[in-house]
N, C-alpha and C positions, 0 to 999 in steps of 0.2 A: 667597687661599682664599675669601675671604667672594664675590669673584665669578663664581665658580664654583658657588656653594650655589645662586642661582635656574638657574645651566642644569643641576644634576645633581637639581633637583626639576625643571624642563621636562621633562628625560628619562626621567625616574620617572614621573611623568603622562602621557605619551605612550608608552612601552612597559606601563603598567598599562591605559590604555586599549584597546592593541593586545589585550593579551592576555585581556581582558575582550569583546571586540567579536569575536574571531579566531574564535567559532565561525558566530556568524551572518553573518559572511564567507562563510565555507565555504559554508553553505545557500543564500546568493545567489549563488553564483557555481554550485552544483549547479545551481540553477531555469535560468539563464543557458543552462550549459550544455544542461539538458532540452529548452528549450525554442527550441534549434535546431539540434536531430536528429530526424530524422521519425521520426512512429508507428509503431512495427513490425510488419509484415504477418505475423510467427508469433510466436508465445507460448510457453514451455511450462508446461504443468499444473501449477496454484499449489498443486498439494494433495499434499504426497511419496507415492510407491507408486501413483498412480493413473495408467491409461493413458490418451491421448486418446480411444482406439477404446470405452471401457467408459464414455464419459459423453454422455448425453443433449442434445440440441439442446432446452433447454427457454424458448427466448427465443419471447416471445405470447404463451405460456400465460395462459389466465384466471387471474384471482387476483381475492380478495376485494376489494368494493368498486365491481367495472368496473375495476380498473386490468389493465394487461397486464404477463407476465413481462417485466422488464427487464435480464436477465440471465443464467447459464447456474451452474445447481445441480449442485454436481462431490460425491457421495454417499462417505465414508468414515466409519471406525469415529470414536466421537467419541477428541478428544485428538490427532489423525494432525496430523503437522506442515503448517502453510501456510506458504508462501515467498512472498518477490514474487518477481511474472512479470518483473518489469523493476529497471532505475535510476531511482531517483526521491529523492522528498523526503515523509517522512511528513506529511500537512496536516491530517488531524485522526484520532482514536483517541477511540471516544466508548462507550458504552453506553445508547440509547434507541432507539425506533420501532420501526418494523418490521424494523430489521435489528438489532436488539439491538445488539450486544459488536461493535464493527465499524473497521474504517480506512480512511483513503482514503493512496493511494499518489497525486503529481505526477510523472509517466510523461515519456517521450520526446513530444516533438511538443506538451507541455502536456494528452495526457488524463489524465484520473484513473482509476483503479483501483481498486475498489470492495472490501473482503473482507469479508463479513457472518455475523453468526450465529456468529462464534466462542466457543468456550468459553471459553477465553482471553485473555489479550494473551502475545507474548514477553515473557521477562525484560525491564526495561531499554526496553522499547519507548516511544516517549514522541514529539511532535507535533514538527515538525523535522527532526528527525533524517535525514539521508540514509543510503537503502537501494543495497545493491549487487542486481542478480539473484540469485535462492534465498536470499536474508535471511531469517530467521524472524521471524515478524508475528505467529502467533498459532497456536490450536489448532481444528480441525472442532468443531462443537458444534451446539446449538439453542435460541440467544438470540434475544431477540427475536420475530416472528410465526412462528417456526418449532418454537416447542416443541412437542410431541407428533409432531414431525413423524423421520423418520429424521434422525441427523444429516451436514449436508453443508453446505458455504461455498455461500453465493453470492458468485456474482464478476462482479461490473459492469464495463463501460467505459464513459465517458463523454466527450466531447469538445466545443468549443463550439456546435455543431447537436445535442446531446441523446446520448441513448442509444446503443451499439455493442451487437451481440451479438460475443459473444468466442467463441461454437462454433468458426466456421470459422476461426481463429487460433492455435488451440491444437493445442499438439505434445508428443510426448511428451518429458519432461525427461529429461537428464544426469542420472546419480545419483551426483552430486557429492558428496552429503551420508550 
């Protein structure tokens, strides 16, 4: 008996390990897998109820400062649900700048995903976390530089050479939800 007490504490410490480590497993092997399936060439609309055809190509646009639009402003009533466009891994969930109340999604192919200006976060939402496609992220709002502004997400794409516009990617969604 007594030599058996160090292997049934070894194996106590090794399945406590396991099951204390078993999430961020998961999240490494999410990224793994992201980041060797290519970027995909259509999208659908991170913003429920809204059509592709009813939203604006607003990537250039002037914006305060000299900077240019960096991304495409999808306009709904505030609180309208946002999904992710894709599979990924939540990498950060923050509230400051110019995009206020904001997340970045780790996409297919390693870009990021940008969702800005929400009034919200989802329930539960939290930095980690892997998302399926139409996961809820958050709510349309105007945090950040967008107060007094109508409310609407913006939604960036980013990839290692800088900025993507997401207009011509974007299709209309499944209404799964």
């Amino acid at each position: 008996m007594r030599r058996l007490l160090p292997v049934f504490l070894l194996l106590s410490l090794a399945i406590t390990g396991l099951v204390v480590a078993w999430p961020k497993l998961q999240v490494v092997a999410a990224l793994w897998r992201l980041s060797r399936m290519p970027a995909p060439s259509t999208l659908p609309v991170p913003v429920e109820g809204v059509r592709a055809r009813d939203i604006a190509d607003t990537w250039g646009g002037p914006r305060s400062g000299g900077r240019r639009h960096q991304g495409t402003d999808i306009f709904a009533p505030r609180g309208t649900p946002v999904r992710s466009a894709t599979a990924g891994v939540i990498a950060r969930q923050g509230d400051f700048g110019i995009g206020g109340r904001h997340v970045w999604v780790i996409g297919p192919g390693g870009e990021r995903h940008y969702y800005a200006h929400l009034d919200d976060w989802a329930p539960g939402l939290r930095p980690w976390r892997v998302v399926r496609p139409g996961d809820l992220l958050g709510f349309v709002g105007t945090t950040g530089n967008a107060r007094g502004t109508p409310p609407h997400l913006h939604y960036g794409i980013y990839a290692g050479d800088g900025a993507i516009n997401p207009y011509p990617r974007l299709h209309d969604a499944k209404s799964a939800h």
